[in-house]
Backbone bond lengths (Angstrom), bond angles and torsions (degrees), N, CA, C in turn:
res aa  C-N    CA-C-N  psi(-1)  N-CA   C-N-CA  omega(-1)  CA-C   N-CA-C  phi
1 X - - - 1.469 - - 1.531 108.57 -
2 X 1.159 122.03 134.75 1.382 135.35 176.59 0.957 136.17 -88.84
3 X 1.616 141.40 81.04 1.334 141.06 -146.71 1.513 99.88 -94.00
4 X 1.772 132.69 116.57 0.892 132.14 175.64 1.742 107.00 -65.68
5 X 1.036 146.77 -3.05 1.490 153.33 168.93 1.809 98.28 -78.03
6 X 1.333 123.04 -56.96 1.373 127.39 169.21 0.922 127.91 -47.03
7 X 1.471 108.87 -40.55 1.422 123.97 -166.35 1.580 106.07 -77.25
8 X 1.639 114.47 -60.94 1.398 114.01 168.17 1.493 112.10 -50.71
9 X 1.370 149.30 -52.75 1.157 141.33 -147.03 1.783 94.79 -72.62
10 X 1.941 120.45 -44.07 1.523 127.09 175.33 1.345 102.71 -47.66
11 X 1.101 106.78 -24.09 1.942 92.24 -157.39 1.884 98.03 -104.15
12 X 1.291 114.26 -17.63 1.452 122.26 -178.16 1.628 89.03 -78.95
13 X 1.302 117.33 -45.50 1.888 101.56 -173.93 1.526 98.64 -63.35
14 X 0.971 116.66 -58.00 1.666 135.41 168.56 1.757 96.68 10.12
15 X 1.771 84.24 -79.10 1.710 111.37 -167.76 1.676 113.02 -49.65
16 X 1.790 103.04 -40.36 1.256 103.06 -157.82 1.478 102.99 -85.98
17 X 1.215 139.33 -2.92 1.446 153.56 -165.68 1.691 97.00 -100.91
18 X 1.765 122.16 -36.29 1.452 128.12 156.61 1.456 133.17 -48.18
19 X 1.940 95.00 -39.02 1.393 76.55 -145.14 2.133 73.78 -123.10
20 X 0.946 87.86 46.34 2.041 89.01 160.58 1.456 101.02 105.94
21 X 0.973 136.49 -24.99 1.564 130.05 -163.57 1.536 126.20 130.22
22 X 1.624 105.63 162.90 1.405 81.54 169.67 1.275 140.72 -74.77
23 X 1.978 92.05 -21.08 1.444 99.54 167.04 1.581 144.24 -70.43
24 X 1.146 92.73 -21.69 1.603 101.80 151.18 1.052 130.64 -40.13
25 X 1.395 106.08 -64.90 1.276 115.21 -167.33 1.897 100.13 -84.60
26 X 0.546 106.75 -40.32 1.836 99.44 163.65 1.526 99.61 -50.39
27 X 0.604 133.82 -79.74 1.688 133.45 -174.52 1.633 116.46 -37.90
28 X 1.359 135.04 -28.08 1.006 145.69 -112.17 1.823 68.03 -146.17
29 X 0.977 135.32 -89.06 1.102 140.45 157.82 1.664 140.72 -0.79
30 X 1.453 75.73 -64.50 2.065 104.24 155.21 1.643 110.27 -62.04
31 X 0.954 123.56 -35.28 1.406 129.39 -161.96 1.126 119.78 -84.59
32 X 1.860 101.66 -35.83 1.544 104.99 171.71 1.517 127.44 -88.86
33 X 1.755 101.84 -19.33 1.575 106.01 154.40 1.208 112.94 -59.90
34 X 1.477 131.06 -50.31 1.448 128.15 178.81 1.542 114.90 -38.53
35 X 1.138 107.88 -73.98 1.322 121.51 -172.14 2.013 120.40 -25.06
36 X 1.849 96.33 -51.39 1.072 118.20 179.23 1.480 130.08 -72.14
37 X 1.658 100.74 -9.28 1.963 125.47 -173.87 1.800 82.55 -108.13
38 X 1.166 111.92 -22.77 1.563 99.01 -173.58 1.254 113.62 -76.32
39 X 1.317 114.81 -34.11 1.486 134.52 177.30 1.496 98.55 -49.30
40 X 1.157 88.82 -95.48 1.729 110.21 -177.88 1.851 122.91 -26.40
41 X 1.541 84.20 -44.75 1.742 88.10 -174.57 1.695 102.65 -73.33
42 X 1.680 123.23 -50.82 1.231 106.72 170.75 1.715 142.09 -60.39
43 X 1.907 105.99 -28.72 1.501 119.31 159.95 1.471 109.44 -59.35
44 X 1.623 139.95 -35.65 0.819 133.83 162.79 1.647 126.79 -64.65
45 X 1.130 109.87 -40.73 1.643 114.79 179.63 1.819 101.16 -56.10
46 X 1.238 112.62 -42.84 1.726 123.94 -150.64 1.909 88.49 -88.63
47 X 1.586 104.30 -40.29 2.124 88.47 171.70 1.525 90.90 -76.90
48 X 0.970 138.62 -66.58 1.777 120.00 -160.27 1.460 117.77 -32.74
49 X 1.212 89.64 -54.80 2.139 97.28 -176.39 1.623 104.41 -79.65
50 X 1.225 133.15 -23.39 1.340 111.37 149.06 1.394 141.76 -81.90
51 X 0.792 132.79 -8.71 1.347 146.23 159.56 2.055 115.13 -77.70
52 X 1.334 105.22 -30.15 1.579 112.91 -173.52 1.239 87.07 84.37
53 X 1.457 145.53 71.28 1.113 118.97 135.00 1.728 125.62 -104.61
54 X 1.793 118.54 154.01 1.146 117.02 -167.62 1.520 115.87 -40.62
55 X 1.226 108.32 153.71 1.504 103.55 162.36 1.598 117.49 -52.29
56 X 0.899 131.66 -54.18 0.955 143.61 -156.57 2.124 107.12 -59.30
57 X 1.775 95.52 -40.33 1.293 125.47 -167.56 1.865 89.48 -77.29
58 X 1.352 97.93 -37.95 1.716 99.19 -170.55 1.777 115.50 -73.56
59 X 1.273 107.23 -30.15 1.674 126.60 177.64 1.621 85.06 -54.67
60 X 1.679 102.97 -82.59 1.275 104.19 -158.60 1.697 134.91 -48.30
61 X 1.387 108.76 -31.74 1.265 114.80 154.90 1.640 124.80 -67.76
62 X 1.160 111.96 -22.43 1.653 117.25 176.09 1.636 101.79 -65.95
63 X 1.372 120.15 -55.64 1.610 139.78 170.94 1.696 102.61 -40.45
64 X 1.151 103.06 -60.73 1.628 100.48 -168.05 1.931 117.55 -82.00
65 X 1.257 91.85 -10.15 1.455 100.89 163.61 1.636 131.70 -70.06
66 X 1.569 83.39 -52.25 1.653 106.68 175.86 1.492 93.65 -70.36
67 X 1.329 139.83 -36.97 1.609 104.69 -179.03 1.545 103.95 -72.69
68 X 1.132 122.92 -54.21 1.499 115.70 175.11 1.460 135.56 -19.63
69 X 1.658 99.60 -43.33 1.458 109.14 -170.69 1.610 103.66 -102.03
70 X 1.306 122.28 -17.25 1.260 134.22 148.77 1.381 125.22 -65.35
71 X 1.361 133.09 -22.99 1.415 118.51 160.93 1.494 108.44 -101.63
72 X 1.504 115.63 -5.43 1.653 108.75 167.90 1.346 107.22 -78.66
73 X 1.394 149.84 -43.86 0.866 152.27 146.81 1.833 115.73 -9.32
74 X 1.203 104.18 -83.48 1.347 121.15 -170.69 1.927 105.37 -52.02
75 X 1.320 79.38 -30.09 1.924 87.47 -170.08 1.890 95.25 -80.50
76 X 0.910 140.17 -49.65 1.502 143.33 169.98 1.503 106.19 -9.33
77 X 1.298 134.03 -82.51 1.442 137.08 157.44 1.297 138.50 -44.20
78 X 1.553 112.81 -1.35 1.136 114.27 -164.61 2.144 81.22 -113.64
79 X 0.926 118.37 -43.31 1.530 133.52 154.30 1.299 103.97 -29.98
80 X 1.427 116.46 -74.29 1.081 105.98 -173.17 1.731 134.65 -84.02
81 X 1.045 88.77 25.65 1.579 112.92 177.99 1.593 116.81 -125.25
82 X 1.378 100.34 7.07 1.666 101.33 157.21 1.449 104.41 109.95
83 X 1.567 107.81 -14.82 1.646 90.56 -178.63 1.431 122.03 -47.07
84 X 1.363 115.96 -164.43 1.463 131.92 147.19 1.534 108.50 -108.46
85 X 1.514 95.71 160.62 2.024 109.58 -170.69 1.319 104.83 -72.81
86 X 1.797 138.12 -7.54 0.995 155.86 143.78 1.702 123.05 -29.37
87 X 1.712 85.50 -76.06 1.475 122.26 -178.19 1.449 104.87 -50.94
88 X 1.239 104.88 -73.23 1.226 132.99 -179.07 1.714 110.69 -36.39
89 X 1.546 133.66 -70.80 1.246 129.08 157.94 1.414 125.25 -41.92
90 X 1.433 120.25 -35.02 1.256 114.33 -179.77 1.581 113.64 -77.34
91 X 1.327 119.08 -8.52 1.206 125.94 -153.28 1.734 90.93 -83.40
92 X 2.158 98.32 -62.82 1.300 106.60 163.93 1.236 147.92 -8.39
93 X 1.935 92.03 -79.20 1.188 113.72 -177.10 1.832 110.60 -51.17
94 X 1.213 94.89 -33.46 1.961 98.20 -165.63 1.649 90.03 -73.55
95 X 1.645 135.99 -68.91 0.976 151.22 175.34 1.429 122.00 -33.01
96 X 1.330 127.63 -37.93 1.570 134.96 -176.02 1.253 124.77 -108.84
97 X 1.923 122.89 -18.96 0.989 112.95 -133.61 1.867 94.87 -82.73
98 X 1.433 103.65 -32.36 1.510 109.99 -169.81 1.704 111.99 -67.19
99 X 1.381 103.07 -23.55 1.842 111.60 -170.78 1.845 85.11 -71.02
100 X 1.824 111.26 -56.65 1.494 97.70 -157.90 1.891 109.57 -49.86
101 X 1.427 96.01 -37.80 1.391 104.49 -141.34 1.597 91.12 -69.32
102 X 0.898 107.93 -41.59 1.596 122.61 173.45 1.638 104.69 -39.21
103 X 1.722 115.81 -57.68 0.893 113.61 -164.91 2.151 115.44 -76.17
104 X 0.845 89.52 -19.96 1.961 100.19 -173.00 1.838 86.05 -104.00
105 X 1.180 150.91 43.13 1.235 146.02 151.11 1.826 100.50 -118.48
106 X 1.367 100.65 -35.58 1.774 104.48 -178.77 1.556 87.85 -76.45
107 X 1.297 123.48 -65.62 1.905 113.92 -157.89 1.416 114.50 -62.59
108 X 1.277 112.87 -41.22 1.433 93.34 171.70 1.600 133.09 -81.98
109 X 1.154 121.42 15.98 0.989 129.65 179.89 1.628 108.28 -127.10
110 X 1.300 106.70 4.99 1.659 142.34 155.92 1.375 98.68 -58.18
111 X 1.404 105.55 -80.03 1.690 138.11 -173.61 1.399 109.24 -50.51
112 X 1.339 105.82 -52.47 1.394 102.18 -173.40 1.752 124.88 -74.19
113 X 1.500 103.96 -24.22 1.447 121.87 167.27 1.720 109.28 -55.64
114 X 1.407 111.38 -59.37 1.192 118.39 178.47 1.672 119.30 -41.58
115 X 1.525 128.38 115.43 1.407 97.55 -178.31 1.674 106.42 -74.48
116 X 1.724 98.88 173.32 1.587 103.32 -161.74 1.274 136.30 59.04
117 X 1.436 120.50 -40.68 1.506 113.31 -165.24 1.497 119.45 -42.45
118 X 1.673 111.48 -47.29 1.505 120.05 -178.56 1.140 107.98 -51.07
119 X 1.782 131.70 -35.70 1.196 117.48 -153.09 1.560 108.59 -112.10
120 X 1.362 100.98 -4.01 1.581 128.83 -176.69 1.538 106.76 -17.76
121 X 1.547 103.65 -67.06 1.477 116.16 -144.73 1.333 131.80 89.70
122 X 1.430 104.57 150.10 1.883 104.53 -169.53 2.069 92.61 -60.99
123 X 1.474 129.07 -42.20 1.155 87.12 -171.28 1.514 121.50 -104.60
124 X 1.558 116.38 74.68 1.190 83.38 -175.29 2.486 87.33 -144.12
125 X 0.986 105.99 152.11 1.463 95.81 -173.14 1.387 104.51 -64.76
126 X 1.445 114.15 -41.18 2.083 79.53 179.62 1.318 124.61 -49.72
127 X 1.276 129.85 -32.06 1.244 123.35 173.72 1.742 127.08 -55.30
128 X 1.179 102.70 -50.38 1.963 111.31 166.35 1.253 102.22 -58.49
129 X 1.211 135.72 -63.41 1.471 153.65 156.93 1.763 104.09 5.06
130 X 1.491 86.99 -84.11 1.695 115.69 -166.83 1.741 97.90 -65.87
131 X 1.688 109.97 -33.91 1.432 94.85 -170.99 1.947 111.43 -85.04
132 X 1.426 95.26 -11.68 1.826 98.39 173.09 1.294 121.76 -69.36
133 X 1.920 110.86 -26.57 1.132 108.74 -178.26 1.441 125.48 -103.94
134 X 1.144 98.87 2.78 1.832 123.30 -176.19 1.474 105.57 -97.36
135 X 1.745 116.00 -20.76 1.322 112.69 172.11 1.655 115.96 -97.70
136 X 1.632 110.58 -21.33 1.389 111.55 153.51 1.662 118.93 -66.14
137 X 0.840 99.30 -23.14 2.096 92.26 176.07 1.389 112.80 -96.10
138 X 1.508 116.60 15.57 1.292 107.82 -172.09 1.920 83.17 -116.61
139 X 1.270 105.84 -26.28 1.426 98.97 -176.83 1.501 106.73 -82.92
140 X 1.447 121.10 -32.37 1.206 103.58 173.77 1.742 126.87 -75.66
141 X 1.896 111.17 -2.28 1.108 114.67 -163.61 1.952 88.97 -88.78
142 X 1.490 121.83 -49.22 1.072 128.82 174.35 1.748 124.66 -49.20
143 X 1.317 96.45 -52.25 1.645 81.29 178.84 1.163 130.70 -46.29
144 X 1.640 123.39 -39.93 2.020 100.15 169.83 0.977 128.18 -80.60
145 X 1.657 111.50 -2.39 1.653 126.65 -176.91 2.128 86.73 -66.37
146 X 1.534 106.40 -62.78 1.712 90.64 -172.08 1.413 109.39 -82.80
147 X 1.569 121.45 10.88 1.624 98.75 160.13 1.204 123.14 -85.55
148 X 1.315 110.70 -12.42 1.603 123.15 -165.82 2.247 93.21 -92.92
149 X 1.278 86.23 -32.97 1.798 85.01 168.74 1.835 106.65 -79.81
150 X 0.848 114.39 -22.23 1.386 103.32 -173.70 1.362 95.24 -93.27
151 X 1.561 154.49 -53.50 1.190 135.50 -171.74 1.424 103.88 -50.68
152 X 1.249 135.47 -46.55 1.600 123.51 -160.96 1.489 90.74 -102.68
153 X 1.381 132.42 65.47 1.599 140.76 167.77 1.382 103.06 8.58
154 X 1.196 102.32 73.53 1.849 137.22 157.12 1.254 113.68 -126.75
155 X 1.631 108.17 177.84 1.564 103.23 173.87 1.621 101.81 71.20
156 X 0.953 78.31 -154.79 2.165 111.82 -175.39 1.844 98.38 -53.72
157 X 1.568 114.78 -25.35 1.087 113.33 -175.13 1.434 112.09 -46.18
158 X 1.369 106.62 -44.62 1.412 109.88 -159.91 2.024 105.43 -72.97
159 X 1.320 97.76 -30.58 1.321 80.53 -175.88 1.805 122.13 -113.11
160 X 1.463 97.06 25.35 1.787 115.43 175.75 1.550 103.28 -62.01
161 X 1.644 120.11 -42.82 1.273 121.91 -159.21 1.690 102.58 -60.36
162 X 1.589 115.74 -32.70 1.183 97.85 -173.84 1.296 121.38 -88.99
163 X 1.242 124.19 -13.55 1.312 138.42 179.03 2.082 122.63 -57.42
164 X 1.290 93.23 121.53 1.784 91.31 -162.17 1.425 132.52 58.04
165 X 1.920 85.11 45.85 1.578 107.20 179.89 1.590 99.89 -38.62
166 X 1.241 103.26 -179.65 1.995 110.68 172.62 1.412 81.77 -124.24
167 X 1.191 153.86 -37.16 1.540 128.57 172.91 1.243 120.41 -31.88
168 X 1.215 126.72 153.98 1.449 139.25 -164.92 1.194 84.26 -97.11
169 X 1.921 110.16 135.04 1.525 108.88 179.17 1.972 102.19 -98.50
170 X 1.329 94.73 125.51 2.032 99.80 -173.83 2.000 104.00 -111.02
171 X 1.092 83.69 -171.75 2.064 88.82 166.45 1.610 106.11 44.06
172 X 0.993 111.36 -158.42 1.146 124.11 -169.19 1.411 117.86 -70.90
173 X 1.661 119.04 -7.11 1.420 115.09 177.02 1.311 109.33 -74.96
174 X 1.250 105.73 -4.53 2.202 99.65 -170.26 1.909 94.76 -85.01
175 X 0.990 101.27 -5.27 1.811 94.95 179.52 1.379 107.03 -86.33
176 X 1.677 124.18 -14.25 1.372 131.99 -174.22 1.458 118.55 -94.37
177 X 1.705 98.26 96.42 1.785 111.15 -176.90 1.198 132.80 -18.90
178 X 1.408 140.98 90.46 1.583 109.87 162.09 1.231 114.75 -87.91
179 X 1.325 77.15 130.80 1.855 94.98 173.18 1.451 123.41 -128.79
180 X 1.385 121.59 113.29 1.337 146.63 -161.35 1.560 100.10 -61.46
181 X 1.635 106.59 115.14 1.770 100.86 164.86 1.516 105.25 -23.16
182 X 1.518 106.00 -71.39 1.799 97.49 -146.96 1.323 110.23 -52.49
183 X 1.517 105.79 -27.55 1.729 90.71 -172.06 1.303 123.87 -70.26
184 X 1.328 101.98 -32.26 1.492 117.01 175.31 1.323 109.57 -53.56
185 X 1.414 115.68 -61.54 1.217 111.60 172.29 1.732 133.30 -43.83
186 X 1.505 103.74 -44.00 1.213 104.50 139.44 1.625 150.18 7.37
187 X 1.723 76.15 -89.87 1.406 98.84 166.97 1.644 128.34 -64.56
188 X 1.254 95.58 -36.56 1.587 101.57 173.94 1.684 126.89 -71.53
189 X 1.741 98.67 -27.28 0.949 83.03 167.12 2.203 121.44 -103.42
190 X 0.918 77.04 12.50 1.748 89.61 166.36 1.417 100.41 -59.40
191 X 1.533 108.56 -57.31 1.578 137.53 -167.25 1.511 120.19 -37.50
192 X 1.878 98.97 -48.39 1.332 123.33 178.94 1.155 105.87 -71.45
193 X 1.505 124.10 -51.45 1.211 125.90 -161.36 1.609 109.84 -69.51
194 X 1.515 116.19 -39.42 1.580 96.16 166.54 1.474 106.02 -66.01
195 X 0.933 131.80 -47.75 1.699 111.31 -162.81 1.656 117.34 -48.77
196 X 1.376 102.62 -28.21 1.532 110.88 -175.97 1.794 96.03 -72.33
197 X 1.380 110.64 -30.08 1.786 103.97 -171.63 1.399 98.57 -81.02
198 X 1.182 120.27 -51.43 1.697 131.29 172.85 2.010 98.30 -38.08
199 X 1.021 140.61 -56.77 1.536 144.56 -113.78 2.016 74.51 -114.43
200 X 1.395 113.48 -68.19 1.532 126.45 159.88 1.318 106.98 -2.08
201 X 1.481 106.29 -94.35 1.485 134.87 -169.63 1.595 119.05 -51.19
202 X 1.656 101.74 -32.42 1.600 111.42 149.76 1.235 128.07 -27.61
203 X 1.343 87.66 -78.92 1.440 120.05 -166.27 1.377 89.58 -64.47
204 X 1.470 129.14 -63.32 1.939 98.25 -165.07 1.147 95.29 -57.69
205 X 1.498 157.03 -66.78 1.698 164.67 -115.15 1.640 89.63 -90.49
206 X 0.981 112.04 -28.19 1.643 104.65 -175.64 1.947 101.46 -67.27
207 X 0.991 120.15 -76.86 1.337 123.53 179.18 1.311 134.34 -53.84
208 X 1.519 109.25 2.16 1.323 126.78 -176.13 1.471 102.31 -103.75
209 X 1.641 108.56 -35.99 1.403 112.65 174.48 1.451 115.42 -59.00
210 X 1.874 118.16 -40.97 0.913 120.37 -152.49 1.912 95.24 -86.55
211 X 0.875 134.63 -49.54 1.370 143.95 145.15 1.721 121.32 -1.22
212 X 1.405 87.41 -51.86 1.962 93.99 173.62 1.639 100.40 -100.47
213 X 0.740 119.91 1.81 1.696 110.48 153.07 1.398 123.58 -91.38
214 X 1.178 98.59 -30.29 1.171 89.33 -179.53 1.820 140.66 -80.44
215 X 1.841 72.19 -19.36 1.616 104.65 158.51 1.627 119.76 -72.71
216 X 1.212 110.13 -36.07 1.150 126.44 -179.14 1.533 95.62 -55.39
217 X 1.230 129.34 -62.76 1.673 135.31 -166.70 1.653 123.39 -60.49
218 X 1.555 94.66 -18.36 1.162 113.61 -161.96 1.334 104.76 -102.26
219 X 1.908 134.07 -26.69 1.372 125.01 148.24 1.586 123.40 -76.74
């Protein structure tokens, strides 16, 4: 007897034994949830502290960002592989929600361990600091959370099949970005790394300013 639940989960080990392992693809996986909590949590940190809003007001929008930009993310390929904007979220939502949530329960409580970081400010290095290492413990807290979803075809399982369809992409899906975790990641962390040179360069220019004023007062 042929259990279509069996059958997909044989043919999902199948894939993952093809295409590098399971750990790969756990990793690979982790990276692109990351990417999308990275978004969110830093666009959120940078509206909270501009606007003055509470910490508390600033967490929560950082949280609800990163799922946003974490299921837009994930949904991008699934778009461009023919779904519907339907399909496509539901696919997500079932597939990501435990990796994100997983991942913004480790970082902010990353952040909040750290003294200062929360209250840091965009310019100052504990904050890049606290947020580089709060997004490495969220990736290392997530990855067996989606390997353990990807061995029993959960997680990312569900939505690997569509990813690097072989259909020719036509119509309006060729306007829909792919964009490769790593690069993204990449980019984000390019992102961090100026803020830490930006936050740096502050901080020496800050005391140098205060130095010639003070000289200044004094002729």
């Amino acid at each position: 007897m042929n259990h279509p639940a069996h059958t997909h989960h044989a043919a999902h080990e199948a894939h993952a034994a093809h295409g590098g392992g399971l750990a790969s693809m756990a990793a690979s996986a982790t990276l692109h949830c990351l990417t999308g909590c990275a978004i969110g949590e830093i666009l959120g940190l940078m509206i909270g502290t501009a606007v003055g809003l509470a910490t508390g007001a600033t967490i929560a929008l950082s949280v609800a960002l990163a799922f946003l930009f974490g299921y837009a993310l994930s949904s991008l390929p699934l778009l461009r592989s023919g779904l519907t904007l339907g399909a496509a979220l539901g696919l997500v939502v079932a597939a990501d929600t435990v990796s994100i949530l997983t991942m913004e329960v480790v970082d902010n409580l990353v952040m909040a361990v750290i003294p200062g970081a929360m209250d840091a400010g965009l310019v100052n290095a504990v904050f890049w600091v606290g947020m580089s290492i709060s997004l490495v413990a969220a990736f290392l807290a997530a990855y067996p959370v989606n390997r353990y979803l990807l061995a029993r075809g959960k997680g990312h399982a569900l939505t690997h099949e569509h990813h690097g369809s072989a259909a020719a992409v036509t119509g309006a899906r060729r306007f829909i970005p792919d964009l490769p975790a790593p690069a993204l990641a990449a980019a984000i962390a390019a992102f961090m790394l100026g803020g830490v040179v930006v936050a740096v360069a502050d901080g020496l220019a800050s005391p140098s300013a205060a130095t010639h004023a003070a000289v200044s007062t004094t002729r």
